[in-house]
C-alpha positions in Angstrom: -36.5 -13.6 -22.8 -39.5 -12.2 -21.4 -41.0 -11.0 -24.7 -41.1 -14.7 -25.6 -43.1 -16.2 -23.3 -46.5 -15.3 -24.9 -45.8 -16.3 -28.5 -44.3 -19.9 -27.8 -45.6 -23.3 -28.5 -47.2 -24.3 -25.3 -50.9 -24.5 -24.2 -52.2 -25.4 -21.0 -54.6 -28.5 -20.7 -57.2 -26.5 -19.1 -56.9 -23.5 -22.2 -59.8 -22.7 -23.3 -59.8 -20.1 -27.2 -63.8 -19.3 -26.1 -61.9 -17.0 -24.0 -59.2 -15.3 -26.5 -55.6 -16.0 -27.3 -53.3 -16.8 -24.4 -52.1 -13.5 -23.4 -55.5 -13.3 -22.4 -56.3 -17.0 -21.1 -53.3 -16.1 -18.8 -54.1 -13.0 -17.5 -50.9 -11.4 -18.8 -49.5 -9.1 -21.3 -47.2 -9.4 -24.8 -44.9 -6.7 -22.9 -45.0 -8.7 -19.8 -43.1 -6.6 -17.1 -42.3 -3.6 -19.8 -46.2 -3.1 -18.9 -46.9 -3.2 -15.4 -47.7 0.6 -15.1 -49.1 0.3 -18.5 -52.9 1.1 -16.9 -51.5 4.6 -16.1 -50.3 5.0 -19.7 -46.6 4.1 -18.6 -44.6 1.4 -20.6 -41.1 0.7 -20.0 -38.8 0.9 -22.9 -34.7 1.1 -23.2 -33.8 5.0 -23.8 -30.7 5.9 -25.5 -29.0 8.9 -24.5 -29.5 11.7 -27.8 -26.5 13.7 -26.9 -24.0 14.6 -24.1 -25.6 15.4 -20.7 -24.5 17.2 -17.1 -27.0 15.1 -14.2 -28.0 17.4 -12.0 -27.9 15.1 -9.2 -24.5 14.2 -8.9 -22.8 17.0 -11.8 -21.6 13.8 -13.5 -21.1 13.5 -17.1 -23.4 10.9 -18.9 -22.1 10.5 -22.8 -24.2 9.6 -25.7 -25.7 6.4 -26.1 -25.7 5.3 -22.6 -29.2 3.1 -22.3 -31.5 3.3 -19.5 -35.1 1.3 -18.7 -37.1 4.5 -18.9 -40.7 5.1 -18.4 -42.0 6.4 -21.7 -45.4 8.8 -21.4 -47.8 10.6 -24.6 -47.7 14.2 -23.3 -48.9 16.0 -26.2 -49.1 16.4 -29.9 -47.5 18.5 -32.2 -50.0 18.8 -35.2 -50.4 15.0 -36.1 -47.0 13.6 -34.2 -47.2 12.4 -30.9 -44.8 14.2 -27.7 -43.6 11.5 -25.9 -41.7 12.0 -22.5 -39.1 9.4 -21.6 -38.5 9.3 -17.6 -35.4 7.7 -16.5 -33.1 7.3 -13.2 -29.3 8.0 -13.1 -27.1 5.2 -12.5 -24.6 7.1 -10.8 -26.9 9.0 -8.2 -31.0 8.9 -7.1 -31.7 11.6 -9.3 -34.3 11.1 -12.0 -33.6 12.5 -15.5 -36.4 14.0 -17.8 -36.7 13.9 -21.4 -39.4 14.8 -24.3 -39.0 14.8 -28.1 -39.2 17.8 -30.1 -41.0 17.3 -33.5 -40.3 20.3 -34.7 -36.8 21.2 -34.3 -36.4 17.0 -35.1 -34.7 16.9 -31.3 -34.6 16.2 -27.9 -35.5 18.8 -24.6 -34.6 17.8 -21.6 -37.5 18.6 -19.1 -35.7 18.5 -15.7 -32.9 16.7 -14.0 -29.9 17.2 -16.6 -28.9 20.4 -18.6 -27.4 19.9 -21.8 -23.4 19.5 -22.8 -23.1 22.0 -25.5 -21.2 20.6 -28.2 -23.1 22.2 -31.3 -21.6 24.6 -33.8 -22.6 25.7 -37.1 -22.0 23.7 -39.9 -21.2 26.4 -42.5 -18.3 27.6 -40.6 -16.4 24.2 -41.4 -17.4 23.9 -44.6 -19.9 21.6 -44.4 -22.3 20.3 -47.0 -25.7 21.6 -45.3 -28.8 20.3 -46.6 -31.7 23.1 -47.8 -34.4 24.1 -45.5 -38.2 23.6 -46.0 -38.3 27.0 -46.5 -35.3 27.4 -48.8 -36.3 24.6 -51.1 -40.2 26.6 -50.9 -38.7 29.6 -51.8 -36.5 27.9 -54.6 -39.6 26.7 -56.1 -41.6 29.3 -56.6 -39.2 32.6 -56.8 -36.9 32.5 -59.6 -34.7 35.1 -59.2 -34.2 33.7 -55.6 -33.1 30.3 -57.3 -30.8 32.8 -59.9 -29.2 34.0 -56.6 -28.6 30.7 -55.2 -27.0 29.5 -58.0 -24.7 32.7 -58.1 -24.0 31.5 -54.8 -23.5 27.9 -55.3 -21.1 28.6 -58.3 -18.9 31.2 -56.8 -18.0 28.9 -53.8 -17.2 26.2 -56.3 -15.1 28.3 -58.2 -13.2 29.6 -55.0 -12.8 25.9 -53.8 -11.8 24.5 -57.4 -8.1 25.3 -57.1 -7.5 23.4 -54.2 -10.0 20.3 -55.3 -7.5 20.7 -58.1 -4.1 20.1 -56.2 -5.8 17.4 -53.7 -6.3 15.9 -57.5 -3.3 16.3 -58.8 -0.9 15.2 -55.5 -3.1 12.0 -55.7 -2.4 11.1 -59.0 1.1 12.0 -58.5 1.1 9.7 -55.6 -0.2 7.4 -56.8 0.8 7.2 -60.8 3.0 4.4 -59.7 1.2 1.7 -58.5 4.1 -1.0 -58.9 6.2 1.2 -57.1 3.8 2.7 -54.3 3.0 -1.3 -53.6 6.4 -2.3 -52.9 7.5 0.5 -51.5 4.4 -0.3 -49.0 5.6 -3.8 -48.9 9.0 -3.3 -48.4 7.9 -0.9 -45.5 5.5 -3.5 -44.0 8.4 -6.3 -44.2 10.9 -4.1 -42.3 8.0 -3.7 -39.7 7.1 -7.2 -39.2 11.2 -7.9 -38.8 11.7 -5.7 -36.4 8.2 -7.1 -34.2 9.5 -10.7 -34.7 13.1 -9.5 -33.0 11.6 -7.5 -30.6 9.3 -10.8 -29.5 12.2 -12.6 -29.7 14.3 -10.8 -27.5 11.5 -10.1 -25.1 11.1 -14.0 -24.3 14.8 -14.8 -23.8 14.5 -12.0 -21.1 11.7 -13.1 -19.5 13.0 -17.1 -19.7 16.1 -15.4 -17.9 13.7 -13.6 -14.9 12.3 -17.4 -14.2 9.4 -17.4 -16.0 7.3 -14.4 -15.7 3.8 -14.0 -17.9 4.6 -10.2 -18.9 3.5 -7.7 -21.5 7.1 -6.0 -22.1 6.6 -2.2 -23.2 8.8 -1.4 -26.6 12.2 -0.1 -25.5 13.4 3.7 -25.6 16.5 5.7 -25.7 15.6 6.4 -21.7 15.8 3.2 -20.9 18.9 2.4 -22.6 20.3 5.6 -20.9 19.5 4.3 -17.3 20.9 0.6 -18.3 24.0 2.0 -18.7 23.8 4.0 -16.4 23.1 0.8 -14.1 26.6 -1.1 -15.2 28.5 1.5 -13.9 27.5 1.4 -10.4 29.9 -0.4 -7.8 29.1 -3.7 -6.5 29.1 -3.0 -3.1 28.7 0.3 -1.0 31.4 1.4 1.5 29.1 0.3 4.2 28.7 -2.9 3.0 32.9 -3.5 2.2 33.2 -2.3 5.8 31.2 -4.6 6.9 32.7 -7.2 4.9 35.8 -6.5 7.0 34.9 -6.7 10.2 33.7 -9.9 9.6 36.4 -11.1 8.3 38.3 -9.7 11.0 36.3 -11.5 13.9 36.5 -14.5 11.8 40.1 -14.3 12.0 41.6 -16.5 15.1 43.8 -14.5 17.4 47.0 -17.4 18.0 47.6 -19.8 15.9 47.9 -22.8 17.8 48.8 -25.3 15.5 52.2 -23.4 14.4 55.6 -24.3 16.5 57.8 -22.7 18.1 60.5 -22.1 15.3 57.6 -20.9 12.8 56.7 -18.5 15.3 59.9 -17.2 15.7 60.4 -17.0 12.1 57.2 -14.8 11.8 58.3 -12.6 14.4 62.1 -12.0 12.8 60.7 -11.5 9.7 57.9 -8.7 11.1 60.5 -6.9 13.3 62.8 -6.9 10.3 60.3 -5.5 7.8 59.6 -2.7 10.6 63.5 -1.8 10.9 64.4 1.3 9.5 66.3 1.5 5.6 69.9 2.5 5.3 69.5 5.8 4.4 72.7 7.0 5.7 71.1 7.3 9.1 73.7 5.6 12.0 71.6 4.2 14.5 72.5 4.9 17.7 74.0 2.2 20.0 72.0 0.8 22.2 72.5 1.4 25.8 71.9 -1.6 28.5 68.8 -0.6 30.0 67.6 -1.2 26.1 69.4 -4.4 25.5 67.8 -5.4 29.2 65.1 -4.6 28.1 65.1 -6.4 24.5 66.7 -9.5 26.4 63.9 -9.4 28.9 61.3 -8.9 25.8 62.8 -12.2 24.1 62.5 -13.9 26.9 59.2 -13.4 27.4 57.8 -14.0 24.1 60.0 -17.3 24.3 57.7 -18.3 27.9 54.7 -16.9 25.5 55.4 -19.6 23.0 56.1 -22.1 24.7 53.1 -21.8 27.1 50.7 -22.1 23.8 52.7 -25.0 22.2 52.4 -26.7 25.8 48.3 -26.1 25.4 48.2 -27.3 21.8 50.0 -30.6 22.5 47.6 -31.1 25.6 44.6 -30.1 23.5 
């Protein structure tokens, strides 16, 4: 927006054109800020990087095309073209990055503060179509049986490469002789694709409506995660841990008497648990008992009879 400000539409009331245009009127530049330093032959311009770069400063790597505000500078000439030095600071560190053009070589050297990422290779070596030098093309023009050589050239390494321009020819056309067919089998291909997306979208927000409404970007699914998923269902419910604690709690939940039972249920109970603890008939006799045992089991009954009695007396009195 700065670059505007001296070619718009408005004029001062005190403007006077004896004194020039407006620039000049008020006391300013057309590059505005871009020339503050512009008395020491310095004007700012935005530098794009050439090529790859290592900065010096903080061993960073700075890739082509990265912009910086740098401070461009005449240094030289080279015959009739100016050598212009572009000075510019890192954005990563405080160290300042040097650069001049090379006329000659139609490239960039960096001056100080960078060295260079060395990407470059020769061109021939991949086949490359590589345009003629100055010096070729001279050469071409005035010695003929140096053109008559580099035409030998030219036409042995299109014969050596015609065979296999030939089969990249002829699998095309094979490929492609079809065209009905290639387009629906591309079509066909491409509905199958789309199916498969809308299903997948589909299933994707029935899960996500399930997990209570979660704004996710579901990844595709893969034989992994199927593997773990069933994996998953066969797990049990609850750990041994947690069933023994299930237990115990339902074992301390548990009253210890039953107050609310009579006398002749709890009798019942009783028979029927000292009768499921009696031993089978298995052809074992049992041995009579003597009376210090049946004074004992009388005495047993008897207390178990005072037992009961004392809780149905509490129950009716609660």
């Amino acid at each position: 927006m700065g670059e505007r400000k001296g070619t718009n539409k408005y004029y001062p009331p005190d403007y006077n054109p004896n004194k020039g245009g407006l620039n000049k009127f008020l006391g300013t530049h057309a590059l505005r800020e871009r020339a503050r330093k512009i008395h020491l032959g310095i004007i700012i311009i935005r530098f794009e990087m050439p090529y790859n770069i290592w900065c010096d400063g903080c061993n960073n790597h700075i890739g082509m095309g990265v912009r910086y505000n740098a401070e461009k500078t005449k240094v030289g000439m080279y015959h009739s073209t100016p050598v212009y030095q572009f000075k510019m600071k890192c954005h990563l560190c405080d160290n300042y990055i040097q650069m001049k053009t090379d006329p000659g070589n139609l490239d960039y050297e960096i001056v100080s503060g960078a060295r260079r990422q060395e990407n470059r290779w020769d061109p021939l070596q991949n086949e490359q179509v590589v345009p003629e030098t100055k010096e070729t093309s001279r050469r071409m023009a005035d010695d003929a049986m140096f053109r008559l050589e580099h035409q030998g050239k030219d036409q042995g390494a299109a014969d050596a490469a015609a065979p296999r321009l030939r089969l990249l020819m002829d699998r095309a056309e094979e490929k492609w002789k079809d065209d009905y067919g290639a387009n629906c089998a591309l079509r066909a291909e491409m509905r199958a694709r789309r199916t498969d997306l809308k299903r997948r979208g589909a299933d994707d927000a029935a899960l996500l409506a399930r997990s209570g409404g979660l704004q996710l970007d579901l990844a595709p699914e893969t034989e992994e995660d199927r593997r773990l998923a069933r994996l998953l269902t066969l797990a049990p419910r609850e750990t041994g841990a947690e069933r023994l604690l299930r237990t115990v709690r339902a074992i301390e939940a548990k009253p210890a008497l039953d107050s609310a039972l009579t006398d002749a249920t709890a009798l019942r109970r009783l028979e029927d648990k000292v009768a499921a603890h009696k031993p089978l008939a298995l052809g074992i006799k049992r041995a009579k008992p003597s009376s210090s045992a049946t004074a004992s089991s009388s005495s047993s009954s008897t207390a178990l009879s005072t037992l009961v009695a004392y809780g149905s007396s509490d129950s009716s009195s609660d």
